[in-house]
MARMAR-108080 format. One line per 2 residues: their letters; for each residue x, z, y of N, C-alpha, C. Coordinates in steps of 0.02 Angstrom, whole numbers. Layout:
a	X:Z:Y:X:Z:Y:X:Z:Y ~ ... $
//
This chain:
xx	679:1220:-807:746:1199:-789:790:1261:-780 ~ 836:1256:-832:898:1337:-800:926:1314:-738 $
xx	943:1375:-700:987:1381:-659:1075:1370:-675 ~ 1073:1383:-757:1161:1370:-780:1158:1302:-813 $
xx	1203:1251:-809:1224:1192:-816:1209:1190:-898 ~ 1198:1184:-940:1220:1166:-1001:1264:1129:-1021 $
xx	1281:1102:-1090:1346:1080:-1123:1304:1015:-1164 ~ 1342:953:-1142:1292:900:-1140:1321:850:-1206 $
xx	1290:820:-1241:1308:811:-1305:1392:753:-1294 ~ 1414:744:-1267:1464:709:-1249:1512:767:-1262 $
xx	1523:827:-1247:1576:877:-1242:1551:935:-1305 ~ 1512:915:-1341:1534:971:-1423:1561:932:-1453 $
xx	1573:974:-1518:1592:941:-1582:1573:982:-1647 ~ 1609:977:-1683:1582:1017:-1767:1514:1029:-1768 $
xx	1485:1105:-1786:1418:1124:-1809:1367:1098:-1747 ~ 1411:1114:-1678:1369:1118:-1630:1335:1029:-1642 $
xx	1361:1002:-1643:1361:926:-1646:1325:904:-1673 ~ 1301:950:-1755:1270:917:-1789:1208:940:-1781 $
xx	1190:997:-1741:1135:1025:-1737:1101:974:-1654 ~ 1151:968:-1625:1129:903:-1565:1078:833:-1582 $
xx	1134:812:-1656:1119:755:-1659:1068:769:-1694 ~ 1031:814:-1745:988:805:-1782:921:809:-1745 $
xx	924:852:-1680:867:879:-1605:864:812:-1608 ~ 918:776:-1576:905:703:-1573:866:641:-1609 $
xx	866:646:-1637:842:615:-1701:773:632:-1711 ~ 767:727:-1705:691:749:-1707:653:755:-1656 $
xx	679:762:-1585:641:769:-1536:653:710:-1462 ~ 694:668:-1496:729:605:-1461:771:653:-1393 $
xx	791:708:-1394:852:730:-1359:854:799:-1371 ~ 896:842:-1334:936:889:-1357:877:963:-1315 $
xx	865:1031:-1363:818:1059:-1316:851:1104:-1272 ~ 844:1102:-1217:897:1118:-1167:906:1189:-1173 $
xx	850:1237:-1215:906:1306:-1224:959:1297:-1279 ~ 979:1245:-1320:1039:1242:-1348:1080:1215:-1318 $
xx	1069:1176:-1264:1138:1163:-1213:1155:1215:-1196 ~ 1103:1272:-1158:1144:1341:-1164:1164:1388:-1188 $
xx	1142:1377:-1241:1190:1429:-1293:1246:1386:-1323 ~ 1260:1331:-1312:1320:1305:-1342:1384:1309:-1277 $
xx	1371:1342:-1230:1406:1370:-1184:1442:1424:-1226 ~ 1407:1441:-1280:1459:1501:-1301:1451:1493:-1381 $
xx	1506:1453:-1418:1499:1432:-1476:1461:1507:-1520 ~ 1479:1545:-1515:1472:1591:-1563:1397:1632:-1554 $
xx	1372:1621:-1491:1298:1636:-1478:1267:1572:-1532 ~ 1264:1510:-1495:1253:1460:-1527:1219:1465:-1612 $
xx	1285:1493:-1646:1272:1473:-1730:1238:1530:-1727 ~ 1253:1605:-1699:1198:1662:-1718:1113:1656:-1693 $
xx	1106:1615:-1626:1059:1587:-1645:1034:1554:-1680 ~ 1077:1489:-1718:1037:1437:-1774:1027:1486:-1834 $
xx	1077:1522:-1832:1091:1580:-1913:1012:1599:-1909 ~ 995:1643:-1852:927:1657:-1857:852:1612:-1886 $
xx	854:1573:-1841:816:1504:-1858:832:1483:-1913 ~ 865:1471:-1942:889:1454:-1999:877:1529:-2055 $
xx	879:1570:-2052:859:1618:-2100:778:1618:-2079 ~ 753:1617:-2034:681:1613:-2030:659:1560:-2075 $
xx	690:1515:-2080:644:1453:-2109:662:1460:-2186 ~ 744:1476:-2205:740:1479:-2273:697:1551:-2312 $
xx	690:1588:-2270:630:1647:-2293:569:1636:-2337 ~ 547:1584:-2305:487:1560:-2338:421:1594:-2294 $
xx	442:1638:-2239:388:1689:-2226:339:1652:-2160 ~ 356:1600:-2144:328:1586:-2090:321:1494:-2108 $
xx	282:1475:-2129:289:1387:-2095:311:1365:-2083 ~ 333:1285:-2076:377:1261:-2029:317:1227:-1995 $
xx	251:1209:-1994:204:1220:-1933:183:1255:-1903 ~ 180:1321:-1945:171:1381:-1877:225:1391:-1850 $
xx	291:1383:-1873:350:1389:-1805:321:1336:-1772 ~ 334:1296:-1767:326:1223:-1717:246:1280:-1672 $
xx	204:1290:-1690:119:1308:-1675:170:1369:-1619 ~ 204:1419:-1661:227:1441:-1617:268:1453:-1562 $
xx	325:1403:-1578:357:1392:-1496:341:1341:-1443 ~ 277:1310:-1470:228:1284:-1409:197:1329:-1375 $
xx	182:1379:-1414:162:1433:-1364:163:1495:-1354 ~ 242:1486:-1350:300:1512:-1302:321:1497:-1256 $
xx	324:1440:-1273:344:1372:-1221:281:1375:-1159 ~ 242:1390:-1185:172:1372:-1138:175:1423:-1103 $
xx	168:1499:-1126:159:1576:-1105:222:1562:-1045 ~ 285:1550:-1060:349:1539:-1013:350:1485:-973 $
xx	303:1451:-968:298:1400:-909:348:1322:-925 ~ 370:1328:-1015:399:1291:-1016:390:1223:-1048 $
xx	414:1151:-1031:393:1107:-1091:428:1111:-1136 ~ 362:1075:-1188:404:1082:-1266:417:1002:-1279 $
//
């Protein structure tokens, strides 16, 4: 749980929005470190930019990402 409020899918719009609704859709809600980075639109897309160049790379899986931010998630005490 953060200590800073996040930005709750009721109050984005454009890119942020679509990257909400699709969490939605894939993980039946939104993963709460993109509520906080959508506190600051422009963190936000340079994060997805990343994630998003990771995956079009080809260099990593898209099950070893998933393999790996479970356990990240796990190492950080956090749910996935």
């Amino acid at each position: 749980m953060t200590r800073i409020k996040g930005v709750s899918p009721e109050n984005v719009e454009g890119f942020i929005k679509d990257v909400y609704d699709n969490q939605i859709q894939r993980y039946g809600k939104v993963l709460a470190n993109h509520t906080l980075y959508a506190r600051r639109p422009t963190i936000f897309k340079a994060v997805r930019g990343m994630w998003e160049g990771i995956g079009l790379s080809g260099l990593i899986s898209e099950e070893l990402q998933t393999l790996i931010n479970i356990r990240v998630a796990s190492i950080n005490g956090c749910p996935f």
